[in-house]
VEXTI-720187 format. One record per residue: x, y negated, z negated of N, C-alpha, C in turn; residue number from 0. Coordinates in steps of 0.1 Angstrom, whole numbers, always signed. Atoms other than C-alpha are relative to their C-alpha. Example, Ala and Ser with C-alpha at 12.3 -4.5 7.8 and 13.67 -1.06 7.14 Angstrom:
BEGIN
+9; +12; +0; +123; +45; -78; +9; -12; +0; 0 .
-9; +11; +0; +137; +11; -71; -8; -11; -8; 1 .
***
This chain:
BEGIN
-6; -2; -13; -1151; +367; +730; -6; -9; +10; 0 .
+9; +9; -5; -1176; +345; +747; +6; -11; -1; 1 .
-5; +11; +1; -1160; +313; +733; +15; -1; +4; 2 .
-21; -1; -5; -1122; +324; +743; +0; +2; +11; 3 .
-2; +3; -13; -1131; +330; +779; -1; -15; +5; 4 .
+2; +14; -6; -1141; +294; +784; +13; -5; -5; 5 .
-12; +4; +8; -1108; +284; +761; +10; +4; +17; 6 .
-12; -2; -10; -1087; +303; +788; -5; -5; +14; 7 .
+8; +7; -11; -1108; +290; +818; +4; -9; +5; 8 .
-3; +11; -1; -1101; +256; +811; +14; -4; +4; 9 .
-15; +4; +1; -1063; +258; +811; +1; +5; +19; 10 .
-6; +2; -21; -1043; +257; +850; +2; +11; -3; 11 .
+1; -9; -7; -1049; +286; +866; +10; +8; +4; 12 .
-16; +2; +1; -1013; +284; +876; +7; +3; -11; 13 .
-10; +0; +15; -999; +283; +840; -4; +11; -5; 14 .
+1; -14; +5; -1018; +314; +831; +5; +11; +7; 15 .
-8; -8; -7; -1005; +336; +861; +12; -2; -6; 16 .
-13; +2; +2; -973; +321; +852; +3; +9; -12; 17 .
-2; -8; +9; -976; +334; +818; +1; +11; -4; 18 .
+4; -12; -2; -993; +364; +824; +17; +12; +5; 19 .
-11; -6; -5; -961; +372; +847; +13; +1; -8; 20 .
-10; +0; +3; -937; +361; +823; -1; +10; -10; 21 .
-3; -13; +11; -952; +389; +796; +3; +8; +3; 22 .
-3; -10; -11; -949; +413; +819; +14; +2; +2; 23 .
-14; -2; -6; -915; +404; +832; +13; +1; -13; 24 .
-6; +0; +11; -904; +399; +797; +1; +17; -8; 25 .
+1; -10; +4; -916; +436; +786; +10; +9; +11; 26 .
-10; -8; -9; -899; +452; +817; +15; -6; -1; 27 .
-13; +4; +5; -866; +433; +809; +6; +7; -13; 28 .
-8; -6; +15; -862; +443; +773; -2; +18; -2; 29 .
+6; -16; -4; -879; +482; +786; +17; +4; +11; 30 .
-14; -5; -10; -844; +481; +815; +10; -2; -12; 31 .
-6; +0; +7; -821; +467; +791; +4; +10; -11; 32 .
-1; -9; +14; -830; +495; +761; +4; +11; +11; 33 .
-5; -11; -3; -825; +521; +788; +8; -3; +2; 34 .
-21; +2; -6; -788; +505; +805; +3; +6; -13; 35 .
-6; -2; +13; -781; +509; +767; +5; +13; -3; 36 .
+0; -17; +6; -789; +546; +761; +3; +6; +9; 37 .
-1; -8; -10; -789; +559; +793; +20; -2; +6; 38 .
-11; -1; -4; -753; +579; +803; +4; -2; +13; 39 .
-9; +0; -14; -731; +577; +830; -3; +16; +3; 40 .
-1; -11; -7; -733; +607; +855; +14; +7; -7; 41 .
-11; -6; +1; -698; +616; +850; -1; +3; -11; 42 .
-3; -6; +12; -700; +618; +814; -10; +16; -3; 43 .
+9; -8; -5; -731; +641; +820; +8; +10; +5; 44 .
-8; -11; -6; -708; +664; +839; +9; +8; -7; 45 .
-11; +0; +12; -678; +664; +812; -7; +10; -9; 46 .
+2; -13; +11; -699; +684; +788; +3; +13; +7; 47 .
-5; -13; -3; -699; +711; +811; -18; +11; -1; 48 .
+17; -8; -4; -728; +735; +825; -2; +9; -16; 49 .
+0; -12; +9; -719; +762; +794; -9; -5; -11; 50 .
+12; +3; +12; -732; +740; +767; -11; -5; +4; 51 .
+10; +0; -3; -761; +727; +784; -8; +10; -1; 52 .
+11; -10; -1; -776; +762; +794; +4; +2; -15; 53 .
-3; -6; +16; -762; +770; +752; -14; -7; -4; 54 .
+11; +15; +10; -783; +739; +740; -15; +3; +9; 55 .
+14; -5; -5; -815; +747; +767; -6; +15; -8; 56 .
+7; -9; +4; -815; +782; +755; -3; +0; -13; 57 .
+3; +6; +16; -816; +769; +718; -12; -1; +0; 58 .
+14; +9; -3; -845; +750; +727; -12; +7; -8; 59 .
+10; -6; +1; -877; +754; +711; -11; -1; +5; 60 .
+14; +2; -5; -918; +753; +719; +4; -17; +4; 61 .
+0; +13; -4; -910; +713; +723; +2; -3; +12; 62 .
-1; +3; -13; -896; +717; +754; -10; +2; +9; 63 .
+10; -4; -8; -927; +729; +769; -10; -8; -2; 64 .
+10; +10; -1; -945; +707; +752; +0; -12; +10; 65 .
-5; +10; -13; -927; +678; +770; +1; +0; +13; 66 .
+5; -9; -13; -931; +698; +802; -14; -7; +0; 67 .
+15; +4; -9; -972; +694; +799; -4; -15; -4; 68 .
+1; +14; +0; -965; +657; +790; +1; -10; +12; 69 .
-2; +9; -11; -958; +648; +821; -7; +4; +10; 70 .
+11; -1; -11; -988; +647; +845; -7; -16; -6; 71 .
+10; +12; +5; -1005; +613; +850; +6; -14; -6; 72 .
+2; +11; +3; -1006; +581; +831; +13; +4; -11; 73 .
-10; -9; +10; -990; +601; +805; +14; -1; +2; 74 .
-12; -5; -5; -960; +614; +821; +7; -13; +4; 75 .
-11; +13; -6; -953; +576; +836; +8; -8; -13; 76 .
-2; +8; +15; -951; +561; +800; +9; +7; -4; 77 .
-10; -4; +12; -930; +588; +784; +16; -1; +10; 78 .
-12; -3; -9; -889; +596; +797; +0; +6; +9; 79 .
+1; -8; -17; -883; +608; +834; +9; +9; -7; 80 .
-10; -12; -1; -853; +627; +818; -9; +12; -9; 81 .
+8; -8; +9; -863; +661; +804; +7; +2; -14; 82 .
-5; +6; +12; -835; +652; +779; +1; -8; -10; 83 .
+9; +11; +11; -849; +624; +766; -12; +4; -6; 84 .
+14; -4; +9; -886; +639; +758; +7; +9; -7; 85 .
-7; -7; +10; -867; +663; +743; +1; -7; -14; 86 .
-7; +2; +15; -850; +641; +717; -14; -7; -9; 87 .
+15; +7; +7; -883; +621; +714; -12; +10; -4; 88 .
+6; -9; +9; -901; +652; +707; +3; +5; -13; 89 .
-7; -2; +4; -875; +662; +688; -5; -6; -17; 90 .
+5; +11; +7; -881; +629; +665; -10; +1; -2; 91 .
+13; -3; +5; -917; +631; +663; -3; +9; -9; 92 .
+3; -12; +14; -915; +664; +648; +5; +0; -9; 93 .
-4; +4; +14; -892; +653; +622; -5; -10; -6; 94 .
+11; +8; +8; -918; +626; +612; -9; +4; -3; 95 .
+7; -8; +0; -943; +650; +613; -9; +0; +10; 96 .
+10; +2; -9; -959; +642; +644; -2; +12; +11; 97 .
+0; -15; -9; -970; +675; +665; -10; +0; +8; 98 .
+17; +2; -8; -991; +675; +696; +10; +2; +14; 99 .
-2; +3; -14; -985; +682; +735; +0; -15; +4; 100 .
+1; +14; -4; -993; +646; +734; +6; -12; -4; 101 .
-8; +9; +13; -972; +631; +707; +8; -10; +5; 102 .
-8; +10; -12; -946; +614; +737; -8; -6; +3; 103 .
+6; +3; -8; -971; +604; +756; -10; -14; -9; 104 .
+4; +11; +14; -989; +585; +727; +8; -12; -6; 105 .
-10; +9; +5; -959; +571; +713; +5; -10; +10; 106 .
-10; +8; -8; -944; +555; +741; -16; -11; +4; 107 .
+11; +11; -1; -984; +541; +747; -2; -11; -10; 108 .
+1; +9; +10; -983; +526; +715; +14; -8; +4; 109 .
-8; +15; -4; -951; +508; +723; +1; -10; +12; 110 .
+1; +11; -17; -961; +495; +762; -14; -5; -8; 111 .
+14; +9; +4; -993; +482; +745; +0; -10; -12; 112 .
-8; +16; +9; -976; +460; +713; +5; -8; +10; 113 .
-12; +6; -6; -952; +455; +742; -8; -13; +6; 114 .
+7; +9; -10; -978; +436; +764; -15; -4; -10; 115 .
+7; +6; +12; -1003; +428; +732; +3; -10; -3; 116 .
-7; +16; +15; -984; +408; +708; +3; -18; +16; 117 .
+2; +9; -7; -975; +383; +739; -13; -4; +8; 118 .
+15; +4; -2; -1014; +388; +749; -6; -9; -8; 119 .
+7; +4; +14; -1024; +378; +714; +6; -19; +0; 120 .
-5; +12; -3; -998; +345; +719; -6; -8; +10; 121 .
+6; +5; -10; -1014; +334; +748; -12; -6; +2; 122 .
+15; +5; +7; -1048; +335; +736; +1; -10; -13; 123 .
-1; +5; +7; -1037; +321; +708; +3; -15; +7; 124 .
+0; +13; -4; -1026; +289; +726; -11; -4; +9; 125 .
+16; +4; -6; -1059; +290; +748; -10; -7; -8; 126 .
+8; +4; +14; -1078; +284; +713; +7; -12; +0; 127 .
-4; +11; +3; -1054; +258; +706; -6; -16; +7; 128 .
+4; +7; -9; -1061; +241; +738; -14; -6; +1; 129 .
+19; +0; +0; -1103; +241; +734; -5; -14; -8; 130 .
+5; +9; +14; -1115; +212; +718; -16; +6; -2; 131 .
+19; -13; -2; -1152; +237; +719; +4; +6; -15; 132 .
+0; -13; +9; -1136; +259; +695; +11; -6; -14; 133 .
-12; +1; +14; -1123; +252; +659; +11; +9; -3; 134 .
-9; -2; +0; -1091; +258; +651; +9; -5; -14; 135 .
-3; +9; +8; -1072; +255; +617; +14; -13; +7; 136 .
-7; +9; -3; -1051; +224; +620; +15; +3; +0; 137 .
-16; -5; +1; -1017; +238; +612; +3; +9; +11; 138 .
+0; -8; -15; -1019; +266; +641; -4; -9; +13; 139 .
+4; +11; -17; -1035; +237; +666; +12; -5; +4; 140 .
-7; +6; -4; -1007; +215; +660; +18; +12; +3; 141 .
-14; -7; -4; -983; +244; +660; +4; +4; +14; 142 .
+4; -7; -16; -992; +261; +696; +0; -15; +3; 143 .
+2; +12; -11; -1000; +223; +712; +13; -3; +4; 144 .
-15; +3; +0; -968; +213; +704; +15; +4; +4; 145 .
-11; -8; -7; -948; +241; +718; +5; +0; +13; 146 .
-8; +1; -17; -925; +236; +749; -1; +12; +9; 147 .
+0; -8; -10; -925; +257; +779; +14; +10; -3; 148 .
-11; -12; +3; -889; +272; +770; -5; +8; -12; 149 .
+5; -8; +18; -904; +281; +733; -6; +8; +3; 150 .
+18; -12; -2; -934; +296; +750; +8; +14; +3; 151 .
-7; -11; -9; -911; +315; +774; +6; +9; -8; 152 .
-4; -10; +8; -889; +326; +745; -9; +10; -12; 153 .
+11; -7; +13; -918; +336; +719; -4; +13; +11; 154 .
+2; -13; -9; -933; +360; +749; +9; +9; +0; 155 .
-5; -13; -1; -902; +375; +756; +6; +7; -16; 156 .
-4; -10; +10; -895; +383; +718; -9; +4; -4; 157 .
+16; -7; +5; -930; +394; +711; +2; +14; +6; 158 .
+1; -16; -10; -925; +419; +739; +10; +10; -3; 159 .
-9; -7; +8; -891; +429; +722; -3; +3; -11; 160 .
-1; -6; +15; -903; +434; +689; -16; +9; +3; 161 .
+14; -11; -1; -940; +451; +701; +8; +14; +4; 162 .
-5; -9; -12; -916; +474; +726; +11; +12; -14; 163 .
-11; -2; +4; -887; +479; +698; -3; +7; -15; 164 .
+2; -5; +13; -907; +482; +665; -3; +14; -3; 165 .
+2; -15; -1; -923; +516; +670; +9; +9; -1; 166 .
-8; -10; +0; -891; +531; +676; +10; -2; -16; 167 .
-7; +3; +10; -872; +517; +645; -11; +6; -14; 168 .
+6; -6; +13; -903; +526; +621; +3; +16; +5; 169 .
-2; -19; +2; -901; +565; +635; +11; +0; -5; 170 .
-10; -6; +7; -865; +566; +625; +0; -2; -14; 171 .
-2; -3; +14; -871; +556; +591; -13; +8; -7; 172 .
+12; -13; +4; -900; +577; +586; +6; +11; +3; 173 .
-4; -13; +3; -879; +606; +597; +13; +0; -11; 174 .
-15; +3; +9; -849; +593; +575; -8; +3; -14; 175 .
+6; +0; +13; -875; +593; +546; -6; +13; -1; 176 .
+9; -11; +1; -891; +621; +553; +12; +14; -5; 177 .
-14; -5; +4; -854; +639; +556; +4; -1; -21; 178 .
-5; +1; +13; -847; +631; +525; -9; +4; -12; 179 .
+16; -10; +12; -883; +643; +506; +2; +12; -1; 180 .
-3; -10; -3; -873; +674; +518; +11; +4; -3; 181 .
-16; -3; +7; -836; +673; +507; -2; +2; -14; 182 .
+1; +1; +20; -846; +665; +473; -8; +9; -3; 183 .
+8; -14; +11; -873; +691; +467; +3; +16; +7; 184 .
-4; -13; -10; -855; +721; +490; +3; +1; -12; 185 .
-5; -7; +11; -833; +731; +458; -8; +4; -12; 186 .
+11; -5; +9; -862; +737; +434; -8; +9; +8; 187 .
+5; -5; -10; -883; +751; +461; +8; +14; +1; 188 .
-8; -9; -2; -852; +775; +466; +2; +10; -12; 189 .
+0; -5; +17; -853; +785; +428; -13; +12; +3; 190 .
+10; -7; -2; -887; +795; +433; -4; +9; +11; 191 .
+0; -12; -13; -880; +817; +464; +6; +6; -8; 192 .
-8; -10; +4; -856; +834; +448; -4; +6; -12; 193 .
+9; -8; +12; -874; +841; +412; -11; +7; +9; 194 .
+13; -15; -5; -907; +854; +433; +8; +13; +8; 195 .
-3; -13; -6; -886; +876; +454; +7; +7; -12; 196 .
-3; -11; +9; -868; +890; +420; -9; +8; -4; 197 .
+10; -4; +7; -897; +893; +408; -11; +13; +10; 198 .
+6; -5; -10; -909; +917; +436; -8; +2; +12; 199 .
+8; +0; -8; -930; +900; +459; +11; -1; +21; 200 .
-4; +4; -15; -921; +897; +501; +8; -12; -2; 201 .
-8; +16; -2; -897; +870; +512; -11; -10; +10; 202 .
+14; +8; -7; -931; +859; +537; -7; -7; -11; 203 .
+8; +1; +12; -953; +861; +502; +6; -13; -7; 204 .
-3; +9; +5; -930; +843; +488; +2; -11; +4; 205 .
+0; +15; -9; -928; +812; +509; -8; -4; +2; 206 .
+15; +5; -1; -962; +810; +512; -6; -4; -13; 207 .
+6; +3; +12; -967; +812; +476; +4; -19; -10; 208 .
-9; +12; +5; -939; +787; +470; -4; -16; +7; 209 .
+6; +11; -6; -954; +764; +497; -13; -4; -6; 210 .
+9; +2; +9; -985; +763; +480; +1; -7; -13; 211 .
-1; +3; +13; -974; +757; +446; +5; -14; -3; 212 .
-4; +12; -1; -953; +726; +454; -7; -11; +13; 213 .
+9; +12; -13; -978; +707; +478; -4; -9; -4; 214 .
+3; +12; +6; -990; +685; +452; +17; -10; +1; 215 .
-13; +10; +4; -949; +675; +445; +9; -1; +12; 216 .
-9; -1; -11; -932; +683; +478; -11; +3; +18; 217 .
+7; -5; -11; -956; +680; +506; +4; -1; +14; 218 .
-5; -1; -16; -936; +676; +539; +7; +12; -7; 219 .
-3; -15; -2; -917; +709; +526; -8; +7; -2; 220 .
+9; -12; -3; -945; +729; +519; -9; +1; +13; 221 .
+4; +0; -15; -959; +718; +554; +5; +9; +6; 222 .
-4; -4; -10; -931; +729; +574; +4; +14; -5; 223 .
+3; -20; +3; -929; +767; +550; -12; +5; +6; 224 .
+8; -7; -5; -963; +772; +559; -3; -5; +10; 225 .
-2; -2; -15; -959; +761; +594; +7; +15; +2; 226 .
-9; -8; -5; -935; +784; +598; -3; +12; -3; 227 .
+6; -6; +1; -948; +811; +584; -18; +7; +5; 228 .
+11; -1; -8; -984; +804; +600; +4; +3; +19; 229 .
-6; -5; -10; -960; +810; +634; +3; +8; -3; 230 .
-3; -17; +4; -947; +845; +620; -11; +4; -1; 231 .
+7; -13; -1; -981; +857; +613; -10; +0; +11; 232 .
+4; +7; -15; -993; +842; +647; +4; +13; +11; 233 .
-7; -7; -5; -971; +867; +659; +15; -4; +10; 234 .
-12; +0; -5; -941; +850; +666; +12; +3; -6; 235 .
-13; -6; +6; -905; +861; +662; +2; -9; -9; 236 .
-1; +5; +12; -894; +854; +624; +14; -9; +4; 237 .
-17; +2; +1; -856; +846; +636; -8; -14; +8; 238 .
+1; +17; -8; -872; +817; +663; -10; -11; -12; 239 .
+7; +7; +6; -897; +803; +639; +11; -7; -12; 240 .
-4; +0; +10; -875; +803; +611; +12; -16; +6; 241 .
-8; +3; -9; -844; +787; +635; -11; -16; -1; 242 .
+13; +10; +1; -877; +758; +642; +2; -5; -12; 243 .
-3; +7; +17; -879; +750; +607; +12; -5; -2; 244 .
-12; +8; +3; -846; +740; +603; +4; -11; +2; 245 .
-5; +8; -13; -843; +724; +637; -8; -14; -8; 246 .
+12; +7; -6; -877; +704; +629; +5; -7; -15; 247 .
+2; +10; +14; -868; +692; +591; +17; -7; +2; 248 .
-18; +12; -3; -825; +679; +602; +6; +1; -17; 249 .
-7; -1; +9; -818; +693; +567; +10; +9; -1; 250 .
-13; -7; -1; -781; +709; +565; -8; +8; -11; 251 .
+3; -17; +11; -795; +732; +531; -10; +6; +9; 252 .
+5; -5; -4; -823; +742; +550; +3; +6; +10; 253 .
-5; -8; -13; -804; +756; +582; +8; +7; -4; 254 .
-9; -6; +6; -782; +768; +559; -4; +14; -5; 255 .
+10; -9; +7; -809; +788; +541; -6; +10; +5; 256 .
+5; -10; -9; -824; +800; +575; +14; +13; +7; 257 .
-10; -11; +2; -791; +815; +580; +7; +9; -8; 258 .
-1; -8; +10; -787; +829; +552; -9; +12; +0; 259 .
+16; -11; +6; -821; +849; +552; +1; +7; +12; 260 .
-2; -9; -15; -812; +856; +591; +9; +9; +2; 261 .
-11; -9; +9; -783; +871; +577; -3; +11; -6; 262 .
-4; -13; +11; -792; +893; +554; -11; +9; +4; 263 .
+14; -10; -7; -824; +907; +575; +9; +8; +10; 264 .
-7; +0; -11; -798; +908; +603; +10; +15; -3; 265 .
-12; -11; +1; -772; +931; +585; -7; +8; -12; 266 .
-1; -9; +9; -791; +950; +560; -2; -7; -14; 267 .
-3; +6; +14; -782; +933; +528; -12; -5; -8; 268 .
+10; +10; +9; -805; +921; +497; +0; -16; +2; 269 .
+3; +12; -6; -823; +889; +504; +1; -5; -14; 270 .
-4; +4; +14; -823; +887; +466; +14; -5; -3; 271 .
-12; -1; +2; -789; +890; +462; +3; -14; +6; 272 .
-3; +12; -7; -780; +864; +491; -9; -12; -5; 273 .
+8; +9; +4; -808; +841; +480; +11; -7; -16; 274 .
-12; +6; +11; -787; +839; +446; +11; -8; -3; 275 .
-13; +3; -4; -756; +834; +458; +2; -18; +3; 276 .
+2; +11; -4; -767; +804; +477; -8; -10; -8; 277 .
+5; +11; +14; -786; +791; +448; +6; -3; -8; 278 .
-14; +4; +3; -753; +794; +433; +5; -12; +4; 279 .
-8; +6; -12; -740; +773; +460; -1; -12; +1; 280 .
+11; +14; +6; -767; +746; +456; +1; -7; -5; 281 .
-6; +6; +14; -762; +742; +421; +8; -7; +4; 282 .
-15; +1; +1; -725; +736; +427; -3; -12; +5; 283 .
-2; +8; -7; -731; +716; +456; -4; -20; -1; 284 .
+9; +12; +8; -757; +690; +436; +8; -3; -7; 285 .
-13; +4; +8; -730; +689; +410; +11; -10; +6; 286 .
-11; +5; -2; -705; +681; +428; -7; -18; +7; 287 .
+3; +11; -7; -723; +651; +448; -6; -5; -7; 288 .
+7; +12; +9; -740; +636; +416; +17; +0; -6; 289 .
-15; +5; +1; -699; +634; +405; +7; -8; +11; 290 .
-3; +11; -10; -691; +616; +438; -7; -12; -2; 291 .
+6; +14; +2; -719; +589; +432; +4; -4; -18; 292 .
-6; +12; +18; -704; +584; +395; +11; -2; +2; 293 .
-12; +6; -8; -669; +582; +412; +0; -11; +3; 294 .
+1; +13; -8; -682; +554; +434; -3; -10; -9; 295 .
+9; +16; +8; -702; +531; +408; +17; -5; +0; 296 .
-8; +6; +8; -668; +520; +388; +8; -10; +15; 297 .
-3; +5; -9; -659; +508; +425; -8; -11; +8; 298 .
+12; +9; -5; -691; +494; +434; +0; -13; -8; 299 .
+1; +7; +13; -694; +478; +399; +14; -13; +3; 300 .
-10; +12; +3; -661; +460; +402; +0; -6; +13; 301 .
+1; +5; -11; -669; +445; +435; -8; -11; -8; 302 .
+16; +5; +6; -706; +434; +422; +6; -10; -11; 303 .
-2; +6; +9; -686; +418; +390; +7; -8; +2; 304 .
-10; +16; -1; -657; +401; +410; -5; -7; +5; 305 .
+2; +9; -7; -678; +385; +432; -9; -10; -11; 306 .
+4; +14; +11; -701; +370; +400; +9; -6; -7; 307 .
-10; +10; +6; -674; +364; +379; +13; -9; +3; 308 .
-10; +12; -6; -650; +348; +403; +0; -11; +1; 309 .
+2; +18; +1; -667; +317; +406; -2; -5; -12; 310 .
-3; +6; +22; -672; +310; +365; +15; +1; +1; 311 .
-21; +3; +2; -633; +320; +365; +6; -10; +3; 312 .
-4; +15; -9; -628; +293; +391; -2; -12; -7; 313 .
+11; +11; +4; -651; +272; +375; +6; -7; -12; 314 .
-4; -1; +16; -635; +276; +339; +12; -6; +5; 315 .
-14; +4; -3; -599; +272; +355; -3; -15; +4; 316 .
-8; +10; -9; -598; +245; +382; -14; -16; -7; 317 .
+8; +16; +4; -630; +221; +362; +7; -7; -8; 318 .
-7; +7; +5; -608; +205; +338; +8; -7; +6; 319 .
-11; +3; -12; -584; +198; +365; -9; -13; +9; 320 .
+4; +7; -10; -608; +185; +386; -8; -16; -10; 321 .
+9; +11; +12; -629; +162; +359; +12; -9; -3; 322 .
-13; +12; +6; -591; +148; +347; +1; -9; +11; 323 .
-4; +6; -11; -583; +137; +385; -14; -12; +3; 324 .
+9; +11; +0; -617; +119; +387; -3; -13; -8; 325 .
-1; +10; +7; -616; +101; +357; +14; -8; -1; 326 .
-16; +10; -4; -579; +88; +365; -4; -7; +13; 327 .
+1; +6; -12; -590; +78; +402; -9; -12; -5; 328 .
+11; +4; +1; -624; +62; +388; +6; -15; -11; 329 .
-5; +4; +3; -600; +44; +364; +8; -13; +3; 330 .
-10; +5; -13; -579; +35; +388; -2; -14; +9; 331 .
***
């Protein structure tokens, strides 16, 4: 650190403000532009209509409140002014698995700090370049010396877009992957709720038992069973917790499942019974959609084959053609 302050020292005074300003102005450019993007129009805001709003608020779960004591401070400037934006970004965190009062507040620090990093790191990096004090391998000296004032300009401002932009693109595929860990081991998982409850234990017992037992092979679903569960014996209501779960994993069988069981608590009925039915349902449903992806191949397949074998067909056809006409010109 000692030898990079003298590195940046040396350079005009002037050209570092300059730069300094342009990381800056580069991160708040590609920071307005991602909101114009996402952020609605008023009017359309109004179009939904107050009814589903207060529907969708009173839905709401503990997140909203979290997002509430997100905002005080340093904190609260970094994350979304709307309370419908921390929402969805809560929302998202908890389908990646991230859970905390602070989880916004973090996340959006980690992307204003790549944002204004990665073009820090550039900068210093051409400071070194600059030093003849400080070694430098040769291929990076001549790369940075060599760079024009527009290059510089554009490298900052896409540093600042890809420090600002990356965070957000990895949470969605961590909740897309995570989504899907959970899709694939719900229907086994469901087997074994439904044998322990034949078998006589609680539908609680059993969810705890069953989260347990699959933690080695399904561990984001046995998380969010014995979350959910560790909120029921917390003492909160089984119908909101349960509702939670569903919300927090974005899997259609599992909301399916929570209504099913809220069902059959709701009206009386065997949880066995209903548990069956829908394991019925499951089955069928796995069936039917490993027959849709054998439908598709013979369509995929013959795409994948015309596009290799079209050019050998070409190739076979129009080369003799083409070989005769050359040796007649060459002739010629």
């Amino acid at each position: 650190m000692s030898q990079v302050l003298p590195a940046l020292v040396m350079l005009d005074p002037f050209l570092l403000i300059v730069l300094g300003g342009i990381a800056v102005g580069s991160l708040l450019l590609v920071y307005g532009l991602g909101r114009a993007a996402t952020e609605r129009s008023p009017s359309a805001v109004r179009i939904e209509g107050t009814g589903r709003r207060q529907s969708a608020a009173a839905t709401r779960s503990d997140f909203v409140k979290l997002a509430r004591r997100d905002a005080t401070g340093l904190a609260g400037a970094l994350a979304p002014e709307t309370m419908e934006e921390r929402f969805q970004v809560q929302h998202a965190l908890a389908r990646a698995g991230f859970r905390g009062s602070k989880a916004v507040a973090r996340f959006y620090a980690i992307r204003v700090g790549l944002g204004l990093g990665l073009p820090a790191v550039l900068i210093g990096l051409v400071a070194l370049s600059r030093s003849p004090e400080l070694w430098v391998p040769a291929v990076l000296a001549d790369g940075l010396s060599g760079m024009s004032s527009l290059f510089l300009v554009q490298s900052l401002a896409l540093l600042a877009a890809i420090g600002f932009f990356a965070p957000a693109i990895w949470l969605n595929r961590l909740v897309k992957q995570r989504r899907q860990a959970i899709e694939d081991a719900f229907p086994n998982a469901l087997d074994l709720i439904q044998i322990s409850v034949e078998a006589g234990m609680g539908f609680d017992a059993a969810m705890i038992r069953v989260a347990e037992e699959i933690h080695e092979v399904a561990p984001h679903l046995s998380e969010e069973l014995l979350l959910a569960q560790s909120e029921i014996q917390a003492g909160r209501d089984r119908a909101r917790a349960l509702v939670d779960m569903g919300r927090r994993t974005g899997v259609d069988e599992v909301t399916s499942f929570v209504n099913v069981v809220l069902q059959s608590m709701q009206f009386g009925t065997s949880i066995s019974d209903a548990l069956t039915t829908y394991a019925e349902e499951m089955r069928m449903k796995r069936e039917l959609k490993a027959q849709e992806k054998a439908n598709k191949l013979p369509v995929q397949m013959s795409a994948v084959m015309a596009l290799l074998m079209l050019p050998a067909i070409v190739s076979l056809t129009l080369g003799p053609v083409i070989i005769r006409y050359i040796n007649y010109f060459a002739a010629g």
